[in-house]
C-alpha positions as CSV (number, residue, x, y, z in Angstrom):
1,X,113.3,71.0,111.7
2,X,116.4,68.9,110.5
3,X,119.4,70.6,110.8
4,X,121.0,69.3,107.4
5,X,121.6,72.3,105.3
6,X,120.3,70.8,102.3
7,X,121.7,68.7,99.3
8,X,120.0,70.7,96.0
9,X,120.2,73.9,95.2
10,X,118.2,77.1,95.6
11,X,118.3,77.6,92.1
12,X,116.7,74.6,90.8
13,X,113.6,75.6,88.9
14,X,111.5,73.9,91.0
15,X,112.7,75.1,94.1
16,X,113.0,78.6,92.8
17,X,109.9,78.6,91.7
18,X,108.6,77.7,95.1
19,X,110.8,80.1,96.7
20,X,109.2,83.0,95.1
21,X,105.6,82.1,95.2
22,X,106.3,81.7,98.7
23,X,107.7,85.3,99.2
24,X,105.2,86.7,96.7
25,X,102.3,85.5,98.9
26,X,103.7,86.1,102.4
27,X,104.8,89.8,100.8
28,X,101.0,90.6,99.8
29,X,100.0,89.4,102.8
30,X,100.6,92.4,105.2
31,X,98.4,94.7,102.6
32,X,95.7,92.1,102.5
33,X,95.7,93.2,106.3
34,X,95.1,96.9,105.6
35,X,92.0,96.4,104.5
36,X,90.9,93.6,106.7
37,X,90.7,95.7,109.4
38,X,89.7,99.2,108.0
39,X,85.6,97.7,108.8
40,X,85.9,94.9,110.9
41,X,87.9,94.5,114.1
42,X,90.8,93.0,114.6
43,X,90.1,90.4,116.6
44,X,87.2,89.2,114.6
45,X,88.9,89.3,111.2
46,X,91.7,87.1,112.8
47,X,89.1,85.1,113.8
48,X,87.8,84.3,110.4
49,X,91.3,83.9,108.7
50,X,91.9,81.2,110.8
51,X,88.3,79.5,110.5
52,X,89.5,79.1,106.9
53,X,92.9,78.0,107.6
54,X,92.2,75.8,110.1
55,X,89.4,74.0,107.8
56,X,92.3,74.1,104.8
57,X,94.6,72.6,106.6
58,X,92.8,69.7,108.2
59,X,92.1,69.1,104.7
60,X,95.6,69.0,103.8
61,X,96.7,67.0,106.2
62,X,94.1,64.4,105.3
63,X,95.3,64.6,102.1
64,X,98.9,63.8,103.5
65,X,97.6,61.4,105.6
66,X,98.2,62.5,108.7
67,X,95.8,62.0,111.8
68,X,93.3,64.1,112.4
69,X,93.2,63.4,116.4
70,X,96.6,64.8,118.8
71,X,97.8,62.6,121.5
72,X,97.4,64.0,125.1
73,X,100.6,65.3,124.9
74,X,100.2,66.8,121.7
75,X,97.5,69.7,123.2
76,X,99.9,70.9,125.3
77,X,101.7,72.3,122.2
78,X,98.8,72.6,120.3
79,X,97.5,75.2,122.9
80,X,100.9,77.3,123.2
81,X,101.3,77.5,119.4
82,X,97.8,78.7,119.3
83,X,98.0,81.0,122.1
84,X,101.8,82.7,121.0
85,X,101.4,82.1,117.0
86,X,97.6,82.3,116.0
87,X,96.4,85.3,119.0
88,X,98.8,87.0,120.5
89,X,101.4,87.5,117.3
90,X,98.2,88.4,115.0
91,X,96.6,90.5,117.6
92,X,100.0,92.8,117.4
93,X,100.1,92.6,114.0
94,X,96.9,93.9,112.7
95,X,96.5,96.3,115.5
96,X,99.8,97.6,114.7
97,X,98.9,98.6,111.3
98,X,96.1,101.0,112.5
99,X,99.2,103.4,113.5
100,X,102.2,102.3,110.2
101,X,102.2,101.4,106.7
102,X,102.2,97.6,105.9
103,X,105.3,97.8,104.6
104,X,107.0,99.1,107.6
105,X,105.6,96.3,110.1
106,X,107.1,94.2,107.2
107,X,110.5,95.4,107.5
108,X,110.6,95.4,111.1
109,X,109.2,91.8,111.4
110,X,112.6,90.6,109.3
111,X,114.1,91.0,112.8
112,X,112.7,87.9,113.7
113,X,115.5,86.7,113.4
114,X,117.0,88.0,116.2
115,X,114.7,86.9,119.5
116,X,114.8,83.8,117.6
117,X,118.5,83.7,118.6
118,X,118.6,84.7,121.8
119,X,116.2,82.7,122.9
120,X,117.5,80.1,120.7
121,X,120.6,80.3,122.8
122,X,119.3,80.4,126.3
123,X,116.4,77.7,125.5
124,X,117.7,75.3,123.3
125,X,122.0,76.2,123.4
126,X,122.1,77.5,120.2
127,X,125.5,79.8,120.2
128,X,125.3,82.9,118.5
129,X,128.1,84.0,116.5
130,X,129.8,87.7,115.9
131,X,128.5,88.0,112.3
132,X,124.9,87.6,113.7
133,X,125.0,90.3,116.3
134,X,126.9,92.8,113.4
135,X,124.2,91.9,111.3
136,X,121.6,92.3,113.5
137,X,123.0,95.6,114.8
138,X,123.3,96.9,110.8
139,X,119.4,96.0,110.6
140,X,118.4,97.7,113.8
141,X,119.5,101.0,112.6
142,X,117.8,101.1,109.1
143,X,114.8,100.2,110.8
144,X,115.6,103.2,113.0
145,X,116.5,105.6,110.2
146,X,112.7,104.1,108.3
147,X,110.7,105.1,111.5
148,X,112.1,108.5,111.3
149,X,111.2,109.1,107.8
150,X,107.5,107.7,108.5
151,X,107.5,110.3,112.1
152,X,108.5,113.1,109.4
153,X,106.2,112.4,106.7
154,X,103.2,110.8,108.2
155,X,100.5,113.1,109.7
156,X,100.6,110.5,112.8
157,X,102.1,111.8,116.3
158,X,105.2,110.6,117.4
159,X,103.2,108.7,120.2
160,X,101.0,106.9,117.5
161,X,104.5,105.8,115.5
162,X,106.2,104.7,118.4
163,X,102.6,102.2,119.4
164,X,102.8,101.2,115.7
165,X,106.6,99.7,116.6
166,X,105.9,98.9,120.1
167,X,103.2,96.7,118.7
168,X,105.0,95.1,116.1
169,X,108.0,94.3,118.9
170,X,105.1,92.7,120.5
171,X,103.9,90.6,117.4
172,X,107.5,89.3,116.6
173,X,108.2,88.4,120.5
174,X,104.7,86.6,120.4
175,X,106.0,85.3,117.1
176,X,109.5,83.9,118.5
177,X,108.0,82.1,121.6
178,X,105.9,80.3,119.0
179,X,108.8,79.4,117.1
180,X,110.7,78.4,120.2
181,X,108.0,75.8,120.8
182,X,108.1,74.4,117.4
183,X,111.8,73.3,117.8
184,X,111.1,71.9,121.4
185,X,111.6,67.9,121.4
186,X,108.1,67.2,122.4
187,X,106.3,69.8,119.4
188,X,108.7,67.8,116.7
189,X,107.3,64.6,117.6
190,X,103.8,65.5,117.0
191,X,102.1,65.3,113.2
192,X,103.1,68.9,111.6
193,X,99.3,69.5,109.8
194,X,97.6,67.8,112.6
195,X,99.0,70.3,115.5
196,X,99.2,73.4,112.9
197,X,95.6,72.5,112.2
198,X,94.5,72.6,115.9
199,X,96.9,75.1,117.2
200,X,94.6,77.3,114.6
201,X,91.5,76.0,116.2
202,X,92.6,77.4,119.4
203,X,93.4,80.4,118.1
204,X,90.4,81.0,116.6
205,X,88.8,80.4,120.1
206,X,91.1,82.7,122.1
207,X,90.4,85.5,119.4
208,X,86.9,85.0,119.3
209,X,86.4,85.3,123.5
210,X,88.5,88.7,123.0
211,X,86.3,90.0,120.5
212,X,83.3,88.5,121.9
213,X,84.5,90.4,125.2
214,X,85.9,93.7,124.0
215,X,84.1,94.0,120.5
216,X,80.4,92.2,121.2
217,X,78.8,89.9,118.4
218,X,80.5,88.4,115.5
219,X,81.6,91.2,112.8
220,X,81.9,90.4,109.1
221,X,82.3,93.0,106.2
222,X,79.9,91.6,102.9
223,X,82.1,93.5,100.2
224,X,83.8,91.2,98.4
225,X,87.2,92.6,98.9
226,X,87.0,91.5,102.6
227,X,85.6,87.7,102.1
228,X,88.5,87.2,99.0
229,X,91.3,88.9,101.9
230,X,90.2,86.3,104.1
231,X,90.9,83.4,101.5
232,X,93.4,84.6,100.6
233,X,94.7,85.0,104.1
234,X,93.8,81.9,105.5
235,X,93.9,79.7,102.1
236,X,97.2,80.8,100.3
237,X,99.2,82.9,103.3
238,X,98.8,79.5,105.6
239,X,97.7,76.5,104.0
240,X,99.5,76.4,100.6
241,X,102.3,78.4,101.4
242,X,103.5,75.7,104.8
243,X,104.2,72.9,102.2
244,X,106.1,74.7,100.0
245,X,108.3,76.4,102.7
246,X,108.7,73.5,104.3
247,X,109.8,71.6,101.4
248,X,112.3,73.9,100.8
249,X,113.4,73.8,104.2
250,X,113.9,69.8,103.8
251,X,115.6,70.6,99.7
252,X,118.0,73.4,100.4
253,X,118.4,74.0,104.2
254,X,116.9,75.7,106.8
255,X,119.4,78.3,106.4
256,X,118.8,79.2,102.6
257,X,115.1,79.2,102.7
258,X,114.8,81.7,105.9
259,X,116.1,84.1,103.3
260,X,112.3,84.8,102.1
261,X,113.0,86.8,105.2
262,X,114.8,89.3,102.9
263,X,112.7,88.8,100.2
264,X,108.6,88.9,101.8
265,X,110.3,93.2,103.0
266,X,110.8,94.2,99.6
267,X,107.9,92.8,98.5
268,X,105.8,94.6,101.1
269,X,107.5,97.9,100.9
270,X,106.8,98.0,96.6
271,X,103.0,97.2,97.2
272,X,103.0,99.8,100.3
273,X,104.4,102.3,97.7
274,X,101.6,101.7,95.1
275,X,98.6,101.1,97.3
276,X,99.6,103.3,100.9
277,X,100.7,106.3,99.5
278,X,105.0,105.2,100.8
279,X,107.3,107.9,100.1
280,X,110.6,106.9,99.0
281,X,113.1,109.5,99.4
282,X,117.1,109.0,100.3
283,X,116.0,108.2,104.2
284,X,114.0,105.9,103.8
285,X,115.5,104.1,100.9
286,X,118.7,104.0,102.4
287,X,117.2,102.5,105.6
288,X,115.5,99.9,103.7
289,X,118.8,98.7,102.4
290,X,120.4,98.6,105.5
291,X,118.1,96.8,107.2
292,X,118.4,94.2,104.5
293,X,122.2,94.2,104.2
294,X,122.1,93.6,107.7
295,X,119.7,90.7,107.3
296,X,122.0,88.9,105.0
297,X,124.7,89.8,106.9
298,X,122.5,88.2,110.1
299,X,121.7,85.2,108.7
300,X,124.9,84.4,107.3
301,X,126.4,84.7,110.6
302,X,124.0,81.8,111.8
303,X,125.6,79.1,113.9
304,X,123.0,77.0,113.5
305,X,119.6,76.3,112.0
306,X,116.6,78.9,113.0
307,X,113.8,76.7,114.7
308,X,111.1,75.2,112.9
309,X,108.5,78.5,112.4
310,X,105.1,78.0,113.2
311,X,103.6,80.3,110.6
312,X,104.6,82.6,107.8
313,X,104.8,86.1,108.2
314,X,101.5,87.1,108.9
């Protein structure tokens, strides 16, 4: 990821434009998950998102004209992206919303932000600044102050919450390594489709031995609701939405587009509300707006450019 920060502006039609498709889509996404695995397991619905995005984005990158083989060195990458980003992160993810609402994994996965720093700092030398840490600090406790509203009103045991947010910790860690190795020399120098295509591929194989391990043969729900979740997954959350945010990234700045970060939350927590049964109250709204206060406040405070993400939020 180049770190200019951009010569247009965010609120160029076009760029708007693709700025909130690209939060609308990654927002929906975490509900589209929900139902994904209230039939099939996780592992296997992974699985088949990534089938689909995998095919999608070979296609795309054809269509960009990138090559469809990696170099030697390239599988090196290929295989740590897949094994970080396209397994481990969406293993924690969809398992974790077994125990939380959508919406709250949502919320907690804006603190991306933060491993993304530290390790940022002790990998590459990215310096952190003061801003970032108050930020990051404000965040951590509306998160804190949500997770106590959901232990109050949920019917879930305080052992099943905290696994929901241990799990999520685990998704975003998984997440940030992935990222890490996106902004390492050798990842940049290999075709962007080509090794988000294949790091999919191997995904797709490591899920598949887990499920084929822990779950037995191949699951797939017929209802219809499950086979459009899995396009919609694998089409729009992946393959059309990496152009667009990447475009931005190259328009406006790394900087100003990672603030679908802030956006993809709110988005999340209103469709939780409608479709999970979310109750707002002064706890939980006032945690919500914390944690994003201390987003902004976060990602203002950056001293530098957040490395090149491997994936949307799931």
């Amino acid at each position: 990821m180049s770190a200019s920060s951009g010569s247009e502006s965010l609120l160029a039609p076009k760029n708007l434009a693709a700025f909130l498709l690209v939060s609308l889509i990654w927002g929906g996404t975490w509900l589209v998950i929900r139902d994904q695995i209230s039939s099939v397991p996780p592992s296997w619905s992974i699985s088949w998102r990534f089938v689909v995005a995998a095919l999608g984005m070979f296609v795309l990158a054809k269509l960009r004209g990138e090559p469809f083989k990696l170099s030697r060195d390239g599988w090196k990458w290929a295989a740590a992206l897949g094994l970080f980003q396209f397994s481990l992160n969406f293993s924690f993810v969809y398992n974790a919303e077994h125990y939380i609402t959508s919406g709250l994994v949502a919320v907690m996965f804006a603190l991306l932000v933060v491993p993304n720093a530290v390790l940022g700092k002790f990998v590459l030398g990215q310096p952190i600044r003061r801003e970032f840490v108050l930020g990051s600090t404000i965040a951590a406790v509306g998160v804190a102050m949500l997770f106590a509203q959901e232990y109050r009103a949920s019917p879930a045991t305080l052992a099943e919450v905290l696994t929901g947010a241990a799990l999520t910790v685990g998704g975003i860690l998984a997440a940030s390594a992935a990222n890490i190795v996106q902004a390492m020399d050798g990842a940049k120098k290999q075709p962007l489709l080509t090794l988000l295509a294949w790091s999919m591929v191997v995904g797709v194989a490591l899920n598949s031995l887990f499920a084929l391990a822990t779950e037995g043969a191949p699951q797939f729900d017929p209802r219809p609701s499950y086979g459009l979740g899995i396009l919609y997954l694998g089409l729009l959350g992946s393959v059309v939405t990496f152009p667009l945010y990447y475009g931005l990234v190259r328009k406006v700045g790394a900087g100003t587009a990672a603030y679908s970060s802030v956006i993809v939350p709110i988005v999340a927590m209103i469709l939780s509300t409608l479709f999970e049964g979310f109750v707002w109250g002064p706890l939980p709204a006032a945690g919500a707006a914390i944690t994003l206060i201390g987003m902004v406040v976060a990602m203002r405070g950056r001293a530098a450019p957040p490395p090149r993400r491997a994936t949307p939020e799931p």
